[in-house]
FIPANU-263404 format. One record per residue (C-alpha): x, y, z. Coordinates in Angstrom, 2 decimals. Layout:
      xx      yy      zz
       X       Y       Z
...
//
This chain:
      xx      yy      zz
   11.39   15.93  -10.68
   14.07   18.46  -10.09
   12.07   21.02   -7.95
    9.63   21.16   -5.27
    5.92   21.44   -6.52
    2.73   22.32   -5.12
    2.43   24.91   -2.23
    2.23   23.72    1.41
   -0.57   23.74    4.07
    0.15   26.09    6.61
   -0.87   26.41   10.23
   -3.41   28.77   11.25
   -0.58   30.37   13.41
    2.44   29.64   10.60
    4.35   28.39   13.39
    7.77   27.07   12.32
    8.11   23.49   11.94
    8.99   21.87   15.18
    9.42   17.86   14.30
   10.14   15.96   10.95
    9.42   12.57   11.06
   11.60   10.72    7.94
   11.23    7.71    6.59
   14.23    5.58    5.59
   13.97    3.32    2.56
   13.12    5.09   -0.79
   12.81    8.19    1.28
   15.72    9.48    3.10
   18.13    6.46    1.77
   19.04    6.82   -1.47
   18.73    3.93   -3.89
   22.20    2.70   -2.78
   20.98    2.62    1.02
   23.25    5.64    1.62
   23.06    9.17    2.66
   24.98   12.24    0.71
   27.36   14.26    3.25
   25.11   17.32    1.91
   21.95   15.38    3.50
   23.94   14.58    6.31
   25.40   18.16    7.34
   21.86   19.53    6.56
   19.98   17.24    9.13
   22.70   18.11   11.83
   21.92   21.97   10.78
   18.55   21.13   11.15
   18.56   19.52   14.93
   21.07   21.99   16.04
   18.42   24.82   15.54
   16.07   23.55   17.62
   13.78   20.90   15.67
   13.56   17.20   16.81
   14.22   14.54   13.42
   12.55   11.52   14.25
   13.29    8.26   11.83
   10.18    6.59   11.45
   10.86    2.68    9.77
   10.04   -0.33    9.06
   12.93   -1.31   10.28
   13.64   -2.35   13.74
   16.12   -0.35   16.12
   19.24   -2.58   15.45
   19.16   -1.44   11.79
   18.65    1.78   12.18
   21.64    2.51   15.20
   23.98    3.72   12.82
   22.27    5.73   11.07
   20.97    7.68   14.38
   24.62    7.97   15.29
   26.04    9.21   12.13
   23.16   12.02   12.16
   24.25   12.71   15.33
   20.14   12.36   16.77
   19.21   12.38   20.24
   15.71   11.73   19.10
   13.24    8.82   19.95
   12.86    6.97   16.90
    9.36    5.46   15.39
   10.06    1.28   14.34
    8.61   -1.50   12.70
    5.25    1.07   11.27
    4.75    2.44   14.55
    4.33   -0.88   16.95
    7.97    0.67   18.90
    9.06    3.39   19.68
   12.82    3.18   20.89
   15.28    5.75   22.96
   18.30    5.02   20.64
   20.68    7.42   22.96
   19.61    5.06   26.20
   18.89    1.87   24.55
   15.56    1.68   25.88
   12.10    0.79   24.59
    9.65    3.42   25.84
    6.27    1.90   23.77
    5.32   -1.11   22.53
    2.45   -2.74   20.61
    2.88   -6.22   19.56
    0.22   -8.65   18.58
   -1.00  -11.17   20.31
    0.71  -14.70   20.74
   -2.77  -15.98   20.13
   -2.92  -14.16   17.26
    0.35  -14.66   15.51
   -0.17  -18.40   15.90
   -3.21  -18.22   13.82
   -2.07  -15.82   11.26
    1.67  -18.96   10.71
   -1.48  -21.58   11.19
   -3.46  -20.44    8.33
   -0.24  -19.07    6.24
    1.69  -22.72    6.60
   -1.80  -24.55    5.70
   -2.09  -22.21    2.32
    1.43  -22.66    1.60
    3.88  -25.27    4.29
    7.28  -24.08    2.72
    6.35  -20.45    3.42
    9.19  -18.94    5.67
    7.98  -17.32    8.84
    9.94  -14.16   10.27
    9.40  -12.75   14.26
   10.72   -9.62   15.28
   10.08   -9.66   19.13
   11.39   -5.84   20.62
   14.95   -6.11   18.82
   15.41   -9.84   18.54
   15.20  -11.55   15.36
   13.72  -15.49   15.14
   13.00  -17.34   11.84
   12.02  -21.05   10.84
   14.41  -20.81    7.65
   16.78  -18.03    5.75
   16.65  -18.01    1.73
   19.02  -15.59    0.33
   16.21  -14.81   -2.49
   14.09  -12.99    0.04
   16.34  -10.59    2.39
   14.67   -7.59    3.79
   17.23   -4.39    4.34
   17.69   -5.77    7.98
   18.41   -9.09    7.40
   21.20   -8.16    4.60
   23.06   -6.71    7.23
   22.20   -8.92   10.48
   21.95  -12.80   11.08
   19.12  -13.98   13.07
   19.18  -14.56   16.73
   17.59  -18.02   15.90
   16.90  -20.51   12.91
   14.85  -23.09   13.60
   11.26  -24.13   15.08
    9.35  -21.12   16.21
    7.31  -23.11   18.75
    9.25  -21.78   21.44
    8.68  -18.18   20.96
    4.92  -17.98   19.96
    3.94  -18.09   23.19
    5.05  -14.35   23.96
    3.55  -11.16   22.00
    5.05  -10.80   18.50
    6.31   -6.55   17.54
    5.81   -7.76   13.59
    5.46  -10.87   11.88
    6.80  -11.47    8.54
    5.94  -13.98    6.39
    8.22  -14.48    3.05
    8.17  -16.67   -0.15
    8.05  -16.32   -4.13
    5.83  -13.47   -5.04
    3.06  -16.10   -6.62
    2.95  -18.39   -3.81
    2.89  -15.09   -1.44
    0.12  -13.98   -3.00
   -1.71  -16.37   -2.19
   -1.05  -16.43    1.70
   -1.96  -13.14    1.58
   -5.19  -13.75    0.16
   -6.31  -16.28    2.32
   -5.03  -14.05    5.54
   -7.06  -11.04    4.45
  -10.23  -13.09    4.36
   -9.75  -14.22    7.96
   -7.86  -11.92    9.76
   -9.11   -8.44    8.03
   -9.71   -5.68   10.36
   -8.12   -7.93   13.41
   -4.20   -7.13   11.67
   -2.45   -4.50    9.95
   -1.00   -6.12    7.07
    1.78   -4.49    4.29
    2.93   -5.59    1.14
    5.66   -3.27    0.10
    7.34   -5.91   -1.34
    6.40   -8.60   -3.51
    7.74  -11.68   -1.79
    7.13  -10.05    1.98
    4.01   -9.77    3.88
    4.72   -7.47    7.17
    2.05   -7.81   10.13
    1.37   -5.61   13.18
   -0.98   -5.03   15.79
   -3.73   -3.24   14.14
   -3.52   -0.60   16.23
    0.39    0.31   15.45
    0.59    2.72   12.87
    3.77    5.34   11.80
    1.00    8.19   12.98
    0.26    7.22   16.25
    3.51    6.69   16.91
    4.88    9.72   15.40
    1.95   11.50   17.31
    2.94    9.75   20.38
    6.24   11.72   19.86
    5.22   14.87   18.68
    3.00   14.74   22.23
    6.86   13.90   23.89
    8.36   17.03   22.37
    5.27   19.36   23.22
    5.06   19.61   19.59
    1.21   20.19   18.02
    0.65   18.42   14.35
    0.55   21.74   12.65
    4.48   22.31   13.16
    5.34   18.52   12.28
    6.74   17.94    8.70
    6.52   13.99    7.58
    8.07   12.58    4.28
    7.38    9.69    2.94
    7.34    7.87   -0.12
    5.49    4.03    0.21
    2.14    2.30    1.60
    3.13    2.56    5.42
    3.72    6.11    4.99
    0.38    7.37    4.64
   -1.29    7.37    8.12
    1.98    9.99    8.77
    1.44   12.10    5.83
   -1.83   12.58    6.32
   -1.39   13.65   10.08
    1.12   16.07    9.80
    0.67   19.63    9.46
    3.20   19.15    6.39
    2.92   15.78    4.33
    5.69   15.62    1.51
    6.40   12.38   -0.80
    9.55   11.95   -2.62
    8.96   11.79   -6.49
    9.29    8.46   -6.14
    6.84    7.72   -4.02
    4.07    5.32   -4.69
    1.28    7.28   -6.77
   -1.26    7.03   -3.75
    1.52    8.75   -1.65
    1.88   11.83   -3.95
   -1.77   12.08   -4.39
   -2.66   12.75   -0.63
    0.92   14.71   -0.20
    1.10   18.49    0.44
    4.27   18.93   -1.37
    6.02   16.54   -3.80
    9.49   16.84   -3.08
   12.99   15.85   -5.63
   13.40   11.98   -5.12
   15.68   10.15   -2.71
   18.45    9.74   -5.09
   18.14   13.91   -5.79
   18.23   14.73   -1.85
   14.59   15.20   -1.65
   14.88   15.69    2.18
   17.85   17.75    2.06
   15.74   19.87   -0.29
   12.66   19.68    2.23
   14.84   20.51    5.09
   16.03   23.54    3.71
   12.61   25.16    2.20
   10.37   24.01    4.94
   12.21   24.14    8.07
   15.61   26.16    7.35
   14.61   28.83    5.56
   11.80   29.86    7.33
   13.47   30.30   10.72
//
């Protein structure tokens, strides 16, 4: 898709756009995990007018560091689907929403009973802790950074977990996944945006609230934020905003719900965004 398609929800007041919240991965990355300079100049155009860009990830704030630098952002930034939000310029965490110890131990419980070679993955605030690394199933982080453990977990299930990941060959995943759904549904928020990785939060922790959470920071009502998106974990977001875009390739339930359909990542959908919604318009 070469062009932007379907016309835009505006606000009551057609306020300019005051915040755009961007995913990463799929969305904002391109298919190499890189960013175009035009991208890159265009975002820095963008925040010197005036309008906060907030990165809003799976990813946890150690993976995402250089990419706030090289965009030159001063923003808070949304991790891990909304359970942190992190001051990047300050190195601070300024909310958190991790689940449970209790509840992690459970959810390893009932996923090493179904399957006893899964591997189990903690992110705890920035820190990284795993039971075992297979080279089969990385996740964009852990292609980059080595743990800060590898070994029994014991230890550090006894403090509140920011997400737990649990990783393993898509058929025996499956089945973990299964049998976690029909205890802990309702109690977890639980992704699959990957075939061989199940991500779990507190089911409270969601890219909206956070993003919301921010928006609220700025002074900035919904109807003047712009989100864009293009998996699962980016609905909540797209659906909140005053302005929900998906990237052409986004997951069919993303473009469905979306506002606007925007070029893909690999043909500078948010470059393209940036420009018509938010450029343009001032």
């Amino acid at each position: 898709m070469s062009t932007l398609s379907r016309s835009p929800i505006e606000s009551p007041s057609h306020e300019p756009i005051g915040l755009v919240a961007i995913d990463l991965d799929g969305t904002l990355l391109r298919t190499d995990k890189r960013l175009s300079r035009k991208t890159v100049e265009t975002i820095i155009e963008t925040t010197k007018k005036g309008v906060h860009v907030v990165l809003a990830t799976a990813r946890p704030p150690r993976s995402t560091r250089e990419i706030h630098e090289l965009l030159r952002l001063e923003t808070l930034s949304v991790h891990y689907n909304g359970a942190l939000i992190h001051d990047h310029p300050s190195n601070t965490h300024v909310f958190h929403q991790p689940l449970p110890s209790g509840v992690a131990q459970q959810l390893v419980k009932v996923a090493r009973r179904v399957d006893p070679r899964v591997i189990v993955s903690l992110e705890i605030l920035d820190k990284w802790y795993t039971d075992h690394l297979d080279e089969r199933f990385l996740t964009e982080t852990s292609k980059v950074f080595t743990p800060d453990f590898i070994g029994p977990l014991e230890a550090f299930m006894h403090v509140p977990v920011t997400k737990l990941q649990l990783l393993g060959p898509p058929d025996r995943i499956a089945k973990v996944r299964d049998a976690l759904v029909r205890k802990f549904k309702g109690h977890v928020s639980m992704l699959m945006c990957d075939p061989y990785l199940i991500q779990i939060i507190h089911p409270e922790a969601d890219k909206a609230a956070a993003v919301a959470m921010v928006a609220e920071q700025y002074k900035i009502p919904r109807e003047r934020v712009l989100a864009i998106g293009d998996a699962p974990n980016d609905v909540g977001m797209i659906r909140w905003a005053g302005l929900g875009a998906a990237v052409a390739n986004a997951w069919p339930e993303l473009r469905a719900i979306a506002d606007v359909v925007l070029p893909s990542n690999d043909d500078e959908g948010v470059r393209h965004a940036l420009k018509k919604y938010v450029l343009d318009r001032m």
